[in-house]
Every structure is written in C-alpha cells, then in structure tokens.
C-alpha positions in Angstrom: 0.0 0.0 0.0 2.7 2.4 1.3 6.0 1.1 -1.0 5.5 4.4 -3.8 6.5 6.8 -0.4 10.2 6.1 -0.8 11.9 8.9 0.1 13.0 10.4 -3.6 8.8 10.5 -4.1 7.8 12.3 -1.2 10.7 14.4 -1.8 10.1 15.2 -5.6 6.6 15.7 -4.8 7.2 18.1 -2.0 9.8 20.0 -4.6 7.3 20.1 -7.4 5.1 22.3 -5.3 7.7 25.0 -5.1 7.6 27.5 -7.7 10.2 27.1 -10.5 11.8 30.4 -9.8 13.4 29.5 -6.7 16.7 27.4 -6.9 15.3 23.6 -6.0 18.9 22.1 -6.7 20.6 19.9 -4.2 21.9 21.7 -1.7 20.3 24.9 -2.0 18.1 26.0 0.7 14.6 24.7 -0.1 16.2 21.4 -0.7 17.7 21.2 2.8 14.7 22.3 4.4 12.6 19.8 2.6 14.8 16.6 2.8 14.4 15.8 6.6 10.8 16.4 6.7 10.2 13.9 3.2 12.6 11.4 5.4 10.8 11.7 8.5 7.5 11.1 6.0 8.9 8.2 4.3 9.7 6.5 8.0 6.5 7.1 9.1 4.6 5.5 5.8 6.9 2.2 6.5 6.1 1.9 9.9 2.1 2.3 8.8 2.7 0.0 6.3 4.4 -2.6 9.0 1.1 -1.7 11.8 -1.2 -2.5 8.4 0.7 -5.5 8.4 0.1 -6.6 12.0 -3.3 -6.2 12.1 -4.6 -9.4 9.5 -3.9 -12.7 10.6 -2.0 -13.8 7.4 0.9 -11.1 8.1 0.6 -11.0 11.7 3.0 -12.2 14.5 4.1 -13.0 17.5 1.5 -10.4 20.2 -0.3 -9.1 17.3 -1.1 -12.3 15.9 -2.2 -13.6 19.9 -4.5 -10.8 19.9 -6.1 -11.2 16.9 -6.4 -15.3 17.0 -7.8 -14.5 20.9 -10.4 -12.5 19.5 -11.8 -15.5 17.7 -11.3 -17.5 21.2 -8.4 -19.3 19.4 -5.4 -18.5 22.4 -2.0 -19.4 21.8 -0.8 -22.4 23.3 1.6 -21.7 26.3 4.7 -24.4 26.5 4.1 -27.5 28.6 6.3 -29.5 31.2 7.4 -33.1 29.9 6.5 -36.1 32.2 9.1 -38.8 32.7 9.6 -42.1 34.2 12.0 -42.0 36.8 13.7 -45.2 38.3 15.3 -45.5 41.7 17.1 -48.4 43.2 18.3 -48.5 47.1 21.5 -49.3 48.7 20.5 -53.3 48.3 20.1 -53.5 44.7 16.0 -53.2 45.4 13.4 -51.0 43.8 13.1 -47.4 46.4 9.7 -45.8 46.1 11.1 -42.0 46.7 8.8 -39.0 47.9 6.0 -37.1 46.4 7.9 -33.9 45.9 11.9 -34.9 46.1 13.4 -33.3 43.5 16.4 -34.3 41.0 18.5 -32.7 38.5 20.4 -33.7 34.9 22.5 -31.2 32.6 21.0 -28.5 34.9 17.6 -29.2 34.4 15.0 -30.4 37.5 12.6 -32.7 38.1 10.2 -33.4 40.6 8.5 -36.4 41.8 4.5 -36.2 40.8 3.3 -39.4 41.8 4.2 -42.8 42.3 3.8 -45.2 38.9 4.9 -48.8 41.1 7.7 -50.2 42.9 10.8 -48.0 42.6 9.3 -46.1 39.5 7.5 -42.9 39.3 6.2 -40.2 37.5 8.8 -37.2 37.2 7.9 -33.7 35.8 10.1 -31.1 34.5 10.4 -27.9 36.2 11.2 -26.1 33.0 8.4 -25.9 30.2 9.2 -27.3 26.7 11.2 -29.2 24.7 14.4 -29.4 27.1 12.2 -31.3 29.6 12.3 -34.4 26.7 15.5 -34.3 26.0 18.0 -35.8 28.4 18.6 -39.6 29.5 20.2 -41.7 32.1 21.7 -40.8 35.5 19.8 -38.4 37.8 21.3 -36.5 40.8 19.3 -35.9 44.2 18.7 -32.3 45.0 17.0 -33.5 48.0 18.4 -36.2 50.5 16.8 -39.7 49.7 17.4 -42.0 52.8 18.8 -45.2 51.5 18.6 -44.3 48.1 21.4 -46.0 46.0 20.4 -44.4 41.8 17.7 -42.6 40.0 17.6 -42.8 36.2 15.4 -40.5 34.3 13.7 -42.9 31.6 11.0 -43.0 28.9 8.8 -40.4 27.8 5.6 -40.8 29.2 3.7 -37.1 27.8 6.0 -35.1 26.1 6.5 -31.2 26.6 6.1 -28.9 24.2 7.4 -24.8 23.3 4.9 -22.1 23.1 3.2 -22.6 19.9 4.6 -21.0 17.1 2.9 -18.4 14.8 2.8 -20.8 12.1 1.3 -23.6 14.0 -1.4 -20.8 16.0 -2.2 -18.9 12.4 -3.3 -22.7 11.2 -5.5 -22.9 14.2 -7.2 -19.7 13.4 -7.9 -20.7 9.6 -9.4 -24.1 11.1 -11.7 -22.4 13.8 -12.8 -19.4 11.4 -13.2 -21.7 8.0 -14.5 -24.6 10.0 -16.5 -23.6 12.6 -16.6 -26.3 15.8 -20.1 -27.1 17.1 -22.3 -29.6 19.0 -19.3 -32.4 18.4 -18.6 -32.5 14.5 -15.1 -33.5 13.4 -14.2 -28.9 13.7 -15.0 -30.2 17.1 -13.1 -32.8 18.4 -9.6 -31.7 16.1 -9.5 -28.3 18.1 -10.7 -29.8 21.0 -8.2 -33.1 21.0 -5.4 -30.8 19.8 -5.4 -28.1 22.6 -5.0 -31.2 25.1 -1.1 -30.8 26.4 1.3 -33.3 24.5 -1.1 -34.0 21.8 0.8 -33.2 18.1 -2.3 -34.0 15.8 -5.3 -36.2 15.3 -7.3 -37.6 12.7 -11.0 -38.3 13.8 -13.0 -41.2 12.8 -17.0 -40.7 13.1 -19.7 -43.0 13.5 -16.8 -45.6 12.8 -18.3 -48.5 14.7 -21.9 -47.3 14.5 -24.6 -44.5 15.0 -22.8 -42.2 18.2 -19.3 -43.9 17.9 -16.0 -41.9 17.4 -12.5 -42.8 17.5 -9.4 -40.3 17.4 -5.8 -41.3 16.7 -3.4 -39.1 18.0 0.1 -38.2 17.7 2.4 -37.1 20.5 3.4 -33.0 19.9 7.2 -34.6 19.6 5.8 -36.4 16.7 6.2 -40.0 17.7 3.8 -42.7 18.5 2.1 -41.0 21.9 2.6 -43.6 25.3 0.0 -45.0 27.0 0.0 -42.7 30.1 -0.7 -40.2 27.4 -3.6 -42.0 25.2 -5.2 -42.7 28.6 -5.0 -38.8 29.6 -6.9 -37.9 26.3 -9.2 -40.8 26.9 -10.3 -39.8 30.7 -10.1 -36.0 29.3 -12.6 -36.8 26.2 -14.6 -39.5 27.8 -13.6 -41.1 31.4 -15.6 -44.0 31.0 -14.9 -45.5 27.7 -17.4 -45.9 25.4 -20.4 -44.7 28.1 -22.0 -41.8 26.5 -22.8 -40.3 29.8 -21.3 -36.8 28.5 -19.3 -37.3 31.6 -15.9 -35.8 29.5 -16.0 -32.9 26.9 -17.3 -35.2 24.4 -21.0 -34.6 24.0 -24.0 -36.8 25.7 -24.2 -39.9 23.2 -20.9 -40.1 22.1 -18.7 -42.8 22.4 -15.5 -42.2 22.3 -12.0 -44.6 22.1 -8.8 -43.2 21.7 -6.0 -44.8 19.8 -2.3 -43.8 19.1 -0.3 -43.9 16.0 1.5 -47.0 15.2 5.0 -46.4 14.2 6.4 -48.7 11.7 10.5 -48.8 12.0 11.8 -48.2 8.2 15.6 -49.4 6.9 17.1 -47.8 4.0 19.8 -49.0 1.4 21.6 -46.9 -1.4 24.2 -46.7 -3.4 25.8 -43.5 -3.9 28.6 -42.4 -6.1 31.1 -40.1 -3.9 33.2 -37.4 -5.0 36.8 -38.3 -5.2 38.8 -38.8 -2.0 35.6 -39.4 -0.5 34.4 -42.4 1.9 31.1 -44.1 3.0 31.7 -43.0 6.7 32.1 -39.2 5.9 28.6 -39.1 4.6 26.9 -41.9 6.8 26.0 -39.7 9.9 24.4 -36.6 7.0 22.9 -39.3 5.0 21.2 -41.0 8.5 20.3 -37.1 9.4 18.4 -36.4 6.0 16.6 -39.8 6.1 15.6 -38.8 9.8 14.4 -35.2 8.6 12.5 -36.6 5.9 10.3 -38.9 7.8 10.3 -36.4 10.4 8.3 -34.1 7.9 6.3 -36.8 7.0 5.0 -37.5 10.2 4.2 -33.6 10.8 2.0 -34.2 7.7 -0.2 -37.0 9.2 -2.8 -35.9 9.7 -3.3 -34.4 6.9 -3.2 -37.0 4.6 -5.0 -40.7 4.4 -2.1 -42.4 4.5 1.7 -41.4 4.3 3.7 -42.9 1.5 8.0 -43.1 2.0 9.0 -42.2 -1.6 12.3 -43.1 -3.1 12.5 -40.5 -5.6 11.9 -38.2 -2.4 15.0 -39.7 -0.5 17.2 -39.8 -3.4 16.9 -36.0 -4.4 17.0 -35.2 -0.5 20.6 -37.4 -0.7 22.1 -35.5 -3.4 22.1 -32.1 -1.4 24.7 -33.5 0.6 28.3 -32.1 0.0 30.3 -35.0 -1.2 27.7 -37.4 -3.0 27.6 -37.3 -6.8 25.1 -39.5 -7.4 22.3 -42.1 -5.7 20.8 -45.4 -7.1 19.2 -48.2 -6.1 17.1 -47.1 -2.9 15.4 -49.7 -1.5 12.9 -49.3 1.7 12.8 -52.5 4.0 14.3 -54.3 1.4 12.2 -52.8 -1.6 12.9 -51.1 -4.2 8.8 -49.8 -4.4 7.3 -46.3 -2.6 6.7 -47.7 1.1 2.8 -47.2 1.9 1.7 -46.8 5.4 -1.9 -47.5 7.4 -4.2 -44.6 7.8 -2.5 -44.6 11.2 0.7 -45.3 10.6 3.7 -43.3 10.8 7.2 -44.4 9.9 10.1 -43.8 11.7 14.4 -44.2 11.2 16.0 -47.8 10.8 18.6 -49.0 10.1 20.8 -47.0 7.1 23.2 -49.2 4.6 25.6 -47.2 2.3 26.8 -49.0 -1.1 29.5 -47.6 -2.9 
C-alpha cells in the first residue's frame, strides 16, 4: 500500500510544489529544508505500512497475531512440562519408592517427583516448560536427601513437553476455527478440542466408525512420535472417562462414544548406493545421509494428519541425498528391502531404521 512513499517520491513531490523560480537544486536552501521532513514522512509511511501488516492474521506475528487469533477465542498455546519415568534403586540393589515432591536434576535441568507409577518407579515432571524437559537420559542427581537411596535414572517419555506454539502452527489454528467452525461435536470439534490437550501433536478423527454415536481419534504425541499410554489414557479420561459410556461425563457430548487410539510407528531401513566425489568415503557421509533420512520422515509425520495415508517415496529420498556435500550421485534405494514407494496405514507413521551405504 505504502512502497511508492520512498523517500525520492515524497521528496520530488514536496519539490514540485515549489515554484520554479526559486533554486530547487541539491543543496540549496529549499532542498535542505525539505529533505528531513520527506525522510521523516517516508519512516512514518513504512512503519504504517508494518502496523497494516500486523493487524490481518496472514501477516501477523508474535502479540499481534495472539491478539487477533484471541479474538476468535483461538489463544495461543503456552509451553508445557514433559513427564518422565523416573527409576530408583536402594543401597541393596531393590526397587526405592522415593517421595512425592523430592526433586532431582540432569544437565541442569529439574525434576520433581508427581506421583508414584509402582515399585521404585514414578512419575517425574520437569520444572522447565518445553522441549528441554524431553531431551536428556540416564543418570539423575538428588537435589534432596533420599534415605537409603542408592540411583535414580530419568527414563522414557511418558507425555511429552512442548514450546509455546509458534505463529505458524497458531495462524493454522485460526484458519481451522474461522473456515471450519466447531459445534455440537462435528469433526471442527473434536480436532480443536483433541489438539489443545497438552502433549497431543495432531489427530485424525473417525466418526460414526463402529456405529450410530461412535467416534474414534488417533493421536500423535506433539514430539511427533507414537504418543505412550500414560498419554492415550489422559486424552481418553479428558474426552470420555468411562470409555465408550455416552454419559457426557468428558468434553465429548452426551451420546458419544469415544476410544482413543495412538499412531502405530512402523520402524523403516534404508539401502543406497551413492557415487562419492573423489577422496571421499562411506563414513564421511553416513551420519548426514542418516540425518536427512531422519528429517525426511520427520516431515512426514508432521503431515499426518493431513493425509489418508503417508507414503515413504524413493524418488523423495534420493533428491533429499544428493544435497549432501560430497555425494555425486544415488541409485538403487530400497525401503525395507524394496525397491517400491513404502505405503503406510491410515495410522501409521514411519520412523528411522537402520541405514546401509553401497558404494
């Protein structure tokens, strides 16, 4: 709207108003006195162009876009703490149930004890919100003193944390509630309902799919991998406590039976043959050849739910392969021992085997 108030414009016109008969050269005095006030103009028209910007969803971000989603009752998801499984052993070799509240740390990061899970195992949950709370394994260190207790390990992944949503991921959710509105428990409904639930990536809903008042979601973890069953169960107690009753005793509505389900990941090998550039060997390009196959199915499983079923393509791999500094050439991909486009089940999602390099 604003780009033809560049500087020269506003200047030229402001020039062309003064009469001929006075000197309107560079450096003379009405040019002097009229070039900061056509700079000052020419700031001010890109900064109305930028708060033009910031006021429609499509160009908005970060507050503006918050504000304007909230005004639709679509609010930006905050970042969530991860939930572990923390194991503890005492002095005799035995399984130690710890207590509620004792607190341990790993590569500065905290967690506390939330609740006891069985015998020497329980449920931990970061102190700090997001992604860092999934990230670290093995050997945890007592903040607090632990009578008796001998190790704590910080183990699987039971409901992943999540960052704040991003402006991408919160503009999406905008389109989705203004273009299809949720009401009364249509499939609007339970996505943006299901979704919002902490540790939930994606879903793809299932009505009537055992029957008049029966609906089944499949969900995906927000890490993007197969969700736990602490997790599934959460989103099942959430959506309908008592499966299958109808009762309306969850947020689904009063006739609905709902079941819950979790992706099933299918583990997918890869073998190629590449051509390398000269003086180059198999294990200089192994770990960026095992990091692009990871990143490819990565994307694939943010796509999910988007799509009936997801399809591991070859021809995808390959051209992915040949960005890599060092390889001249790839033949011969084969997925799980097949040289054919790997199809997955509607609730499927693949994820990184084993990787063979031919030269």
């Amino acid at each position: 709207m604003y780009e033809m108030y560049t500087f020269s414009f506003l200047l030229n016109r402001m020039l062309s108003r003064v009469p001929d008969t006075v000197d309107k050269r560079e450096g003379s005095i009405i040019y002097d006195a009229c070039a900061p006030a056509a700079a000052e103009l020419a700031q001010m028209y890109m900064e109305l162009e930028m708060n033009a910007a910031l006021s429609f969803a499509d160009t908005a971000s970060g507050e503006f876009l918050t504000r304007r989603a909230g005004e639709f009752g679509v609010n930006r998801s905050p970042a969530t703490k991860a939930v572990r499984r923390g194991l503890f052993v005492d002095d005799s070799g035995k399984p130690l149930n710890v207590p509620i509240g004792s607190r341990y740390s790993i590569e500065d990061t905290v967690y506390v004890v939330a609740a006891a899970i069985s015998a020497g195992a329980a449920e931990l949950e970061c102190e700090t919100p997001g992604v860092v709370g999934n990230t670290f394994f093995g050997q945890l260190l007592p903040i607090d003193y632990v009578a008796g207790l001998a190790t704590a390990e910080l183990a699987d992944i039971l409901i992943p944390g999540a960052d704040e949503e991003s402006d991408d991921a919160l503009r999406e959710r905008y389109y989705d509630a203004v273009n299809e509105p949720a009401f009364g428990g249509n499939v609007a409904d339970y996505k943006q309902t299901i979704n919002a639930i902490s540790g939930v990536g994606a879903c793809k809903i299932y009505p009537a799919w055992a029957g008049g008042g029966t609906v089944k979601a499949t969900l995906i973890a927000s890490d993007w991998s197969a969700p736990t069953s602490a997790l599934v169960n959460q989103v099942q107690t959430l959506m309908d406590p008592t499966v299958n009753s109808g009762q309306g005793l969850g947020l689904a509505p009063i006739g609905h039976q709902v079941t819950i389900k979790g992706v099933q990941a299918v583990k997918v090998s890869v073998s190629t043959t590449l051509t390398l550039a000269s003086g180059m060997t198999p294990g200089q390009v192994q770990a960026d050849v095992e990091a692009v196959f990871s990143a490819y199915l990565l994307d694939l499983r943010r796509d999910w739910s988007n799509q009936a079923q997801l399809v591991v393509r070859t021809a995808q791999l390959d051209a992915r392969i040949l960005t890599i500094a060092g390889i001249e050439d790839v033949a011969d991909t084969k997925l799980n021992g097949s040289p054919a486009n790997l199809t997955l089940g509607a609730d499927e999602i693949p994820t990184a085997g084993a990787v063979t390099i031919n030269v």
